[in-house]
N, C-alpha and C positions, 0 to 999 in steps of 0.2 A: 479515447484512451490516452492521447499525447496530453490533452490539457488537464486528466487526471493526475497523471503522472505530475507534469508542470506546477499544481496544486498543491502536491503534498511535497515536493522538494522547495517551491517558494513558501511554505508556511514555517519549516524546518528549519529555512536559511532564516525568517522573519522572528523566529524565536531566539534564533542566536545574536541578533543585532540588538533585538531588545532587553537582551539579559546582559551582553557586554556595554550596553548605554547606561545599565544601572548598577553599573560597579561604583563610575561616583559618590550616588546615591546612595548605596548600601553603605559607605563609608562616613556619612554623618549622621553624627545623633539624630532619631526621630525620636516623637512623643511617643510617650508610653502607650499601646494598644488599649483602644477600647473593645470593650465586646462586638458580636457581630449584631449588625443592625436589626432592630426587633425582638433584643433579645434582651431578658425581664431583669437581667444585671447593666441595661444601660443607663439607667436615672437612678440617681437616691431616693429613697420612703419620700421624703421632704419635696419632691419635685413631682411625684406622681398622683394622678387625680383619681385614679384607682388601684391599690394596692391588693395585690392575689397571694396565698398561702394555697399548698398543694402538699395532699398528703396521697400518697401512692402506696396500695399494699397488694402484694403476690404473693398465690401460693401454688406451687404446683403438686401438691402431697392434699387429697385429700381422706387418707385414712384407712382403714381395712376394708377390704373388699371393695376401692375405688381406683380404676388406673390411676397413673401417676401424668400429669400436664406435662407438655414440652415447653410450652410458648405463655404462660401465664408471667413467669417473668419478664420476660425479651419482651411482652405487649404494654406490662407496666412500665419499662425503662422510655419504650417508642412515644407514648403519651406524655410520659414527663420530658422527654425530648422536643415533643413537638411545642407544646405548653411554654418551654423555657424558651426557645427560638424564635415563636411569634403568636405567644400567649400572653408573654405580662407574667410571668411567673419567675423572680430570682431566687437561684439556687438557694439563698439563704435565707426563703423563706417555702421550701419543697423540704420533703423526709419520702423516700422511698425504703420500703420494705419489705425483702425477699423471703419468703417461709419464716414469716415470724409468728411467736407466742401471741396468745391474750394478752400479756401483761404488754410485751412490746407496743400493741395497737394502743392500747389505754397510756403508754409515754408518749407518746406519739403526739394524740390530741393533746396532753396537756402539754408537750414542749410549744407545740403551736399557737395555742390558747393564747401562752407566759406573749408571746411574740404580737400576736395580734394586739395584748392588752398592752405589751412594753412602745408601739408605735401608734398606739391610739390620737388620734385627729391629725396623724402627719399625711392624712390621704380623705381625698370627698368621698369616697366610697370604701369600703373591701367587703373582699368575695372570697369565699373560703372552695376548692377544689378536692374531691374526696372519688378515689377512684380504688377501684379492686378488680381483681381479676382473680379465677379461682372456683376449687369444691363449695356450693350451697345446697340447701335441699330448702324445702319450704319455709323454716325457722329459723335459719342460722347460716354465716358463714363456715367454712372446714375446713379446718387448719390444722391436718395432718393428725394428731391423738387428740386435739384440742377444738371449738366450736364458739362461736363469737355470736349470740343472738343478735335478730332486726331492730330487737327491742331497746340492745345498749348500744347497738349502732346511734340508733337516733338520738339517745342520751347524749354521747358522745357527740353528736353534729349537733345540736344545740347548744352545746356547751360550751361549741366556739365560736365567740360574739361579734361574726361576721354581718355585714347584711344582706350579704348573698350568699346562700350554700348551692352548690353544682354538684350534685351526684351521680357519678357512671358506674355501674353495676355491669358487669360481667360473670356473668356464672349462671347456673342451672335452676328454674324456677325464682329469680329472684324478680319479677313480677310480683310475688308475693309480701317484696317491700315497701312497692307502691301501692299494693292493693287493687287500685281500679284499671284495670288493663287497659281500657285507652286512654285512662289518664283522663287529668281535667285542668282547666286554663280557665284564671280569670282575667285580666285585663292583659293587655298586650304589655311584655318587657321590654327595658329600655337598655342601652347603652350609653346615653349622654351623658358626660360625668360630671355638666354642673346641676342634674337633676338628681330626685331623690326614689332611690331604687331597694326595696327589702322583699325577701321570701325566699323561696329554694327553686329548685327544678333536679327531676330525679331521671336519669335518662336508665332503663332496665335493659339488659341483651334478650329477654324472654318474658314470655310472661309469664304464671303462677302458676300454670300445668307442664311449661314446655321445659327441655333443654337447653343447653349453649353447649354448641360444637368450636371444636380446632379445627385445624387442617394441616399435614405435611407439603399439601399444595401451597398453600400461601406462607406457609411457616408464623402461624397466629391464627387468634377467633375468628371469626366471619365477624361478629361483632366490634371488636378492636380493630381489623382491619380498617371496617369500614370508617371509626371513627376517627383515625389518622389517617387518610386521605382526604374525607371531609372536611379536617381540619384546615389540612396543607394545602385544600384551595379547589375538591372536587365536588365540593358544598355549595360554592356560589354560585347561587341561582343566578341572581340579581348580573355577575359580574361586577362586583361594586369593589374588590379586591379584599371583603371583608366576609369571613364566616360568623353567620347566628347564630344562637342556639336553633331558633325556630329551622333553620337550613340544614343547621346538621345535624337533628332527629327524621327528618323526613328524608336527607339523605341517606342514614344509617337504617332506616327502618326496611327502605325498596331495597340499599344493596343488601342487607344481610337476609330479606324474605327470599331473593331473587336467588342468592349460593345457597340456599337451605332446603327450599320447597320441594325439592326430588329427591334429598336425603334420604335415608333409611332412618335416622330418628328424627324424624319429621321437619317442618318447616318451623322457623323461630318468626316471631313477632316481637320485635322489640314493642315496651311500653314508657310510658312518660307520667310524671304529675307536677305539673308546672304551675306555684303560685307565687307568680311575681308583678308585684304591681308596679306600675309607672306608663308611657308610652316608648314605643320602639324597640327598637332590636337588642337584647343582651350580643355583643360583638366579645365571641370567644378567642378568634385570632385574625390575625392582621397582616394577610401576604404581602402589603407593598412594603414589608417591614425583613423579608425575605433576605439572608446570606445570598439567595439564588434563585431564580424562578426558573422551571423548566415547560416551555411553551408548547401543547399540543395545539399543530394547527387544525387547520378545520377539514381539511381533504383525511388525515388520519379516521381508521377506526376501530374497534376491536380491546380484550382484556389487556393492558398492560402492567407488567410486574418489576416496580424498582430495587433492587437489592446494593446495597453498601457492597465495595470488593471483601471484607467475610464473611458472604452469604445473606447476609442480615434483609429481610423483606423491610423496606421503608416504606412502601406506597402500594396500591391496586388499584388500576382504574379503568373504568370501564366508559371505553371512549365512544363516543357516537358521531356517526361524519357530517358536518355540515356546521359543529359549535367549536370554538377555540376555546379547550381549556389550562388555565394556568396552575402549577403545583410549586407550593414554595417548597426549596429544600436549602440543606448543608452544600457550601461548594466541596466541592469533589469527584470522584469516579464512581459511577453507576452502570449497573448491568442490568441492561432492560431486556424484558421477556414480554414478545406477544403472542397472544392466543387470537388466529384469527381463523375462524373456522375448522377445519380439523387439522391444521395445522400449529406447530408451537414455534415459536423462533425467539433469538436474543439477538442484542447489539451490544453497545459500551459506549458512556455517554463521560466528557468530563465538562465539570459548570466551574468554572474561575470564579473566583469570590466576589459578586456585585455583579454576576451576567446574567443574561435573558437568554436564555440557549433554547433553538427551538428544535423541538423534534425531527428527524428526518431516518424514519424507517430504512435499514438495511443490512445483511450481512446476517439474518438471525440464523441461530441455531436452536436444538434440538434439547428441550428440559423433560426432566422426569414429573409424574403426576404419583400424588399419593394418597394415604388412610384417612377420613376424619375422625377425632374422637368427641365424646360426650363431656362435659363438663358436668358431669353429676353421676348420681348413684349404678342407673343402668348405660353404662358405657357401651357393653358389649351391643346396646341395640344402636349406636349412632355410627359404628363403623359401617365405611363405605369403601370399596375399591375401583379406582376410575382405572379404565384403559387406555394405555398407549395409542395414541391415534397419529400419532407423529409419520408420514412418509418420506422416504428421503429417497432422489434419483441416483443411483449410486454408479459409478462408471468406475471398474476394479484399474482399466490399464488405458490413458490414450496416449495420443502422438501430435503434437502440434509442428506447424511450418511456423506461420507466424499469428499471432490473436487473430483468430474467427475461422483459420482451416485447420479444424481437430477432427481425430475421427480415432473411435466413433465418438458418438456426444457432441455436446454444445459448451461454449465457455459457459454458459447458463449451470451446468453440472457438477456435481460433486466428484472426485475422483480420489482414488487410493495413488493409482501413481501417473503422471504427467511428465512426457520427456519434451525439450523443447529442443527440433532441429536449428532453428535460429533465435524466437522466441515463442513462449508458452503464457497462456491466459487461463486460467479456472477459475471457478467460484470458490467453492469449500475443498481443500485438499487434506484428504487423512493419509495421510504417508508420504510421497515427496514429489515434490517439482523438481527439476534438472533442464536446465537451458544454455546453451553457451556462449548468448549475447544476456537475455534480458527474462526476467520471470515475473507473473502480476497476479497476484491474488485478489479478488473481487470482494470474496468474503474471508471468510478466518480458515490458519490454518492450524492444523494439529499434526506434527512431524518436522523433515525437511522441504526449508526452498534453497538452494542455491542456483546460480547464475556466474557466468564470467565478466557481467559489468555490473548490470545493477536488478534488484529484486526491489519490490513495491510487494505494501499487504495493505487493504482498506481496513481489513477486520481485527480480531484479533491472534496471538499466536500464540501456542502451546508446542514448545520445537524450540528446531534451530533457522536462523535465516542467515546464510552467508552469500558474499558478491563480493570481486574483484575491486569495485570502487565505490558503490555507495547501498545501502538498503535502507527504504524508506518503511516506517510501520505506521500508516496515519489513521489506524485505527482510535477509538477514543481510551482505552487502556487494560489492562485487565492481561498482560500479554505474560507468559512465563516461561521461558528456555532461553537461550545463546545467539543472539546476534552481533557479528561481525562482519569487517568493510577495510577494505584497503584504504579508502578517506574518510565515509563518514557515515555516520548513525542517524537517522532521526525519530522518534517516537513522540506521538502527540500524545498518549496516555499514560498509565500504571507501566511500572516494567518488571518483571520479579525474573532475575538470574543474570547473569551476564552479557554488559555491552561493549565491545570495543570498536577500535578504530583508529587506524595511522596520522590521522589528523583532527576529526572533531566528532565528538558525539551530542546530538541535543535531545531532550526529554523532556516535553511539557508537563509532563505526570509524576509522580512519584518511584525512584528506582529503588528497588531492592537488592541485598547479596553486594553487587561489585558492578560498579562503574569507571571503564579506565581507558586513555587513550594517550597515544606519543604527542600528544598537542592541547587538546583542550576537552576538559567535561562541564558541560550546561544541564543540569537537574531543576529543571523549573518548579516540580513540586514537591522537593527537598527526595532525599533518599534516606535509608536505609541499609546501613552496610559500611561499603567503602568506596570512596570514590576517589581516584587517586590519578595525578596526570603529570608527567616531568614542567608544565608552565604552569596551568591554569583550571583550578576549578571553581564552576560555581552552584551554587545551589540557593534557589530562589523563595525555596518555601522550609519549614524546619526539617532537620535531619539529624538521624541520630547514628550514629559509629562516625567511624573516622574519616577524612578529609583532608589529605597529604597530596600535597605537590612541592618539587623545587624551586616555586618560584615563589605564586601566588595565590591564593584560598579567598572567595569571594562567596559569603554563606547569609541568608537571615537571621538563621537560629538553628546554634549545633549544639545537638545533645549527645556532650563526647568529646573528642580531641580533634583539633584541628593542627597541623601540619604545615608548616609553609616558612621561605623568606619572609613573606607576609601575611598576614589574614586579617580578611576584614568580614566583619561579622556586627548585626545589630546586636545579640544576644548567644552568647553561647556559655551552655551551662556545663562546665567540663571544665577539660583543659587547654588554649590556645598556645601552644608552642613556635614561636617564630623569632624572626631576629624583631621584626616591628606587626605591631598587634593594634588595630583598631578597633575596638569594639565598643557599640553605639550605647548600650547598657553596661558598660563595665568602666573601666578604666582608662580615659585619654587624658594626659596631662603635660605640658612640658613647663619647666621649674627653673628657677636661677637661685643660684643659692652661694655663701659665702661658710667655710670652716673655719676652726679656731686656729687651722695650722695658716691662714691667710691664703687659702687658694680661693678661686674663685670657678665656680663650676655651672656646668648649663647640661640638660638633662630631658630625653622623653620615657611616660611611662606609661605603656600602652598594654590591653588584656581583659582577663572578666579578675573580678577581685577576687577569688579564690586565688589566680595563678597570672600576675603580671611580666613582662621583659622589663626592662633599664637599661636604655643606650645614654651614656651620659660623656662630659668631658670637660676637663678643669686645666688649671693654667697657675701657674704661681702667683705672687702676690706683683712683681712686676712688670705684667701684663704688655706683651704677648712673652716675656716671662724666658729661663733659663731650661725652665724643664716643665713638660706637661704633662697630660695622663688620658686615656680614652678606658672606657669599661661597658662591660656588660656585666648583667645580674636577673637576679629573679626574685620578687615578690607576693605577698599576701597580706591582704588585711586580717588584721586578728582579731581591733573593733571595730566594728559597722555603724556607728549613732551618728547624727545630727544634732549640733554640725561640729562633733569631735568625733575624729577615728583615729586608731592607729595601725600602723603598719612594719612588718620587719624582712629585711632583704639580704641575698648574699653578692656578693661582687666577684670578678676577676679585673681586675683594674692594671694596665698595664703603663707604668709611667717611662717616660724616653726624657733623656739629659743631654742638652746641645754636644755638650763637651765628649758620653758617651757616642752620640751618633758620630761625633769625630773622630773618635778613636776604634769605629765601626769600619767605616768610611777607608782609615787608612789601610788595617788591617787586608781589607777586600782588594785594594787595589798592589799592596804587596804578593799577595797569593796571585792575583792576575798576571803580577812582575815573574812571577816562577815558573811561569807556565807560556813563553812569549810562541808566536806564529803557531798557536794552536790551535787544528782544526774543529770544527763542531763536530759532535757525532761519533768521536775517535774515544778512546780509552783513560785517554788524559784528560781530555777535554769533560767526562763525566768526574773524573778525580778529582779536578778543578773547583766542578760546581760543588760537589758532596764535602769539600773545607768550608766552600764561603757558605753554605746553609748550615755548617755546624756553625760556623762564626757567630751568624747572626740568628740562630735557635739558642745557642748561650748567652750574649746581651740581649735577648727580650728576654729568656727567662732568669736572668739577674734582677730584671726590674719587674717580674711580673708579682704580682699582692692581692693576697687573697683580704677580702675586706668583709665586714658583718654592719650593718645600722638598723637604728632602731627611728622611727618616725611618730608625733602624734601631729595629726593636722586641724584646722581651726578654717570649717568649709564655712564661706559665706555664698558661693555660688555652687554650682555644678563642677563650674572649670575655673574659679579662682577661692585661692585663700590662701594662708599662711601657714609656713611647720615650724616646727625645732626636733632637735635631735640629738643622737649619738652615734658614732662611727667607731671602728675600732679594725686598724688593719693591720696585717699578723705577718712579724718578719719568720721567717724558717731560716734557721741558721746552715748555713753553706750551701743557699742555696737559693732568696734572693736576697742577700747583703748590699750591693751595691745600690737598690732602691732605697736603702736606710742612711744611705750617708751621703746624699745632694747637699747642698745649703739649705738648709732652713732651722725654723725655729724649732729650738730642742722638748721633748715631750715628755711623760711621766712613761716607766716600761715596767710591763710587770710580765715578769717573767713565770712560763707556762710548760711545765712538764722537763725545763732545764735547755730543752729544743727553740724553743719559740718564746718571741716577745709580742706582748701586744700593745697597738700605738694606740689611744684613743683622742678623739678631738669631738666636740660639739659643732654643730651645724645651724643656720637658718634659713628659709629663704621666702620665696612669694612662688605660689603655684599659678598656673594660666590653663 
């Protein structure tokens, strides 16, 4: 238990060192993000030896007297998902289509066609991708009042002058498109791309008497399922870190007979007609090409089910013990479901962007099983209803001394409520632990933990967790309720609700709602919300709402306002509000520049371009000069080109004259004179201060000036090139006068409303 414990507080601290090692970091420009690796927007047409177009069409409506799909959509998106990640397929050469017309399908291929003919020989190969999900009956797609024949199907796939077409069919009797149920194959296909490869391959979910079924259990087809885990790496026979075609029909064919064959609308066989000639393996996707691989080792066994934190089914697989298999995914937080035997359990996995994360079963919980439905005409025959076979040991009330004497029960048990005379251990608690040294959650809880020093949770929480000095949540994420700590927070995953803490909170995951503490907040994978801390926040991955501290704001990419003395940000698409602004994509600059009025001025202008600062500061022409000026201001660009832009700003410029500060100077020490052996803290003594701070709140605001300029710049670099300008700063009569009449050279005034004059002067300088 201690070296538990020791684990998730050393990993907690190890995140906080590494997010404040890369505030440097975060403070200088990086190159502009590429995509994630293996993903069909990372090379241009010009660079690739195989070029893929992908047409995706859903329908979940098919028509009178046909249920209505749940998952026809969400299966087309996960296909083109998977395709785009570590298929070879750029967005901008995919068209997905949800409940669309006839007409839509028919723009559709010709938008693609115009595409495939407008990048003709910029690639050794292309291969055209053509997937549906959705109502068919023997003749035709069913699109809702609407019907798409087999027969202008194939028109339409011909008439895009790929040399590979790849068709996946999903729906009811579409066997019927292929014709031959088990399909026919002439020569072995290849993948090599400096070989030469033409024909099609039709992959069916049925064959030409069967159905295609859903399920609320997997949340998608049997069929679809199968195809995207196949994809993402539960295809490879070989291990060769590459899926075939040839892999992933024979994988899609076992899993989806295997979920079917005891249906109530019978068992589905997928079909195939494959004719493609050349040698070797058509290679549809490419794990080592993987944002993330998630590693099942080889002791693992039993169904596993990946879900996105909104529900979303990514993957199902069916693991067997004794093979390690590898599944590429999106880095992020996952909620994993096993079914092993009559039991169902979850965990909560997160995959850092570029890691190998490998499985390690524990902490599951309890899922619901549901209806499957028919993808075709008779629906009412494909419903099925599974039963709950889930058991849970449930202990309503124990009592612990310290971890391992509870009674009754075992720390192994689930319980409703846990009191802990010194400290308390559980597995699963639904309702609350209460200890008044120390509390440990093994698995996840749902309610309260609190403790008088510290609270630990392996799992995940749906609650509150509070402790006197610290609570660790080292579950992998997915957590939602209120944790609080007299020092300090740590969560290794998702966090959705409130975290605080007197001194530091850290977050590998993603928070949601409000993040805030007296010292310091670490969101390692950005938040949502607010995260707000009187020194120090940082947030390591994008974040959207606000991000206020008094000190310092330390962000990747904020979408939203950021808040600080400082903020250093690569990217943030909003507004950074600070006295100094760093940000890696926006605006870093500092300037020297000379007026017509002969002053000479030095200046930083730091932000994102919609919304920069201006800390500047200028000096007369006889240098270091009678009289100087310090300002702040705020900017935006209005034009954005290359390499002319422009820009316009407003100021508060506050200028000071030797001769005024001397006659400040004296003033102060007169009023001192009126006031002799006066104690501090006394009545007089306040009297005293409240003259000399009017004194010196009416000489700076005698000199303070309010200023407007106008900028165009002439970029030869990032961070160098030249401006000119116009300035124009605004006397208010009776009230700052004495800024207008220093020495210097006399100016044109034009006078504004009878009130005000305006000074204007031309500018030049060299930007850095």
């Amino acid at each position: 238990m201690k070296a538990t414990i020791h684990a998730a507080v050393l990993r907690g601290l190890a995140i906080a060192i590494c997010a404040l090692a890369s505030i440097g970091a975060s403070a200088a420009p990086k190159p502009a993000e590429l995509p994630p690796q293996g993903s069909a927007s990372a090379a241009a047409p010009e660079s690739l030896p195989v070029e893929r177009y992908a047409l995706y069409v859903a329908s979940n409506q098919g028509g009178d007297g046909r249920a209505t799909l749940r998952y026809a959509v969400s299966d087309a998106a996960r296909i083109a998902s998977t395709m785009f990640e570590i298929g070879g397929v750029r967005s901008e050469n995919s068209v997905i289509l949800s409940d669309p017309t006839r007409n839509e399908i028919d723009e559709a291929f010709k938008l693609l066609t115009r595409s495939v003919e407008r990048n003709k020989g910029k690639a050794k190969r292309t291969e055209f991708l053509f997937y549906y999900s959705g109502h068919s009956d023997e003749a035709e797609f069913l699109l809702g009042s609407e019907s798409y024949p087999y027969s202008e199907l194939k028109a339409a796939l011909n008439s895009v002058p790929t040399d590979v077409h790849v068709v996946m069919l999903d729906s009811c009797f579409s066997g019927n498109f292929i014709r031959t149920k088990g399909g026919s194959r002439e020569k072995p296909f290849l993948v090599d791309d400096s070989s030469v490869v033409q024909g099609h391959a039709y992959l069916s979910s049925s064959s030409e008497t069967e159905t295609s079924q859903e399920s609320d259990a997997i949340q998608s087809s049997y069929f679809t399922q199968a195809l995207v885990t196949g994809l993402r790496g539960a295809a490879d026979a070989n291990m060769d870190g590459r899926v075939s075609l040839n892999e992933l029909y024979y994988y899609a064919f076992n899993q989806t007979l295997s979920q079917t064959e005891t249906a109530s609308a019978g068992p589905q066989h997928p079909s195939y007609n494959i004719t493609l000639v050349g040698s070797g393996d058509l290679v549809l996707t490419d794990i080592t090409q993987a944002e993330s691989t998630l590693v099942f080792p080889k002791q693992t066994e039993g169904r596993f089910f990946l879900r996105a934190p909104g529900g979303q089914l990514v993957s199902e697989v069916n693991k067997i013990r004794g093979t390690e298999l590898l599944l590429a995914l999106s880095s992020g937080v996952y909620q994993v479901t096993m079914l092993n035997g009559e039991r169902t359990f979850q965990d909560t996995i997160y995959l850092p962007d570029g890691s190998r994360f490998t499985l390690d079963a524990a902490g599951f919980a309890e899922i619901p099983r549901g209806i499957a439905r028919t993808r075709g005409p008779n629906e009412e025959e494909g419903e099925r209803k599974q039963e709950d076979t889930v058991a849970r040991n449930l202990v309503p009330f124990s009592v612990s001394l310290v971890p391992g004497l509870m009674m009754p029960g075992t720390p192994k048990d689930n319980v409703n409520t846990s009191l802990g005379i010194f400290m308390a251990q559980n597995h699963d608690v639904d309702g609350l632990q209460a200890s008044s040294f120390g509390g440990f959650i093994t698995g996840n809880l749902t309610g309260i933990q609190a403790s008088g020093f510290m609270s630990t949770l392996s799992g995940t929480m749906t609650g509150v967790q509070g402790s006197g000095f610290m609570n660790v949540l080292s579950g992998d994420g997915l957590s939602t309720g209120v944790q609080g700590a007299g020092f300090m927070n740590t969560v290794s995953g998702d966090f959705s609700g409130i975290q605080g803490a007197g001194f530091l909170n850290v977050t590998a995951g993603h928070v949601q709602w409000f993040q805030g503490s007296g010292f310091m907040n670490i969101a390692g994978g950005g938040f949502s919300g607010i995260q707000g801390s009187p020194f120090l926040n940082i947030a390591l991955k994008e974040s959207n709402g606000v991000q206020a501290s008094a000190f310092l704001n330390v962000a990747d990419t904020v979408n939203g306002v950021q808040i600080g003395v400082i903020n250093v940000a690569r990217s943030v698409n909003g507004l950074p509000i600070g006295l100094l602004n760093f940000i890696a994509d926006g605006i870093i600059s500092t300037s020297v520049w000379l007026d017509g009025d002969e002053m000479l001025w030095f200046q930083y202008q730091g932000g994102s371009k919609s919304l920069w600062t201006t800390v500047l500061a200028g000096t007369d022409r006889d240098f270091p000069g009678n009289y100087g000026c310090v300002g702040y201001g705020v900017g935006t660009r209005i034009i954005d080109g290359s390499p002319f832009s422009a820009d316009i700003e407003i100021f508060a410029k506050q200028y000071l004259e030797q001769g005024s500060l001397d006659a400040l100077t004296r003033k102060i020490e007169g009023i001192n004179d009126q006031y002799p052996n006066v104690v501090d803290g006394t009545d007089e003594a306040a009297q005293r201060d409240d003259r000399i701070m009017t004194e010196v709140g009416d000489t700076l605001e005698n000199w303070l000036v309010p200023s407007l300029r106008g900028t165009v710049n002439l970029n030869f670099t990032k961070h160098f090139g030249i401006f000119v300008g116009v300035s124009a700063d605004i006397r208010i009569m009776g009230f700052n006068d004495e800024a207008f009449q220093r020495d210097r050279k006399e100016r044109p005034r034009k006078v504004w409303y009878g009130e005000a004059e305006v000074y204007p002067a031309y500018f030049f300088g060299v930007r850095f």
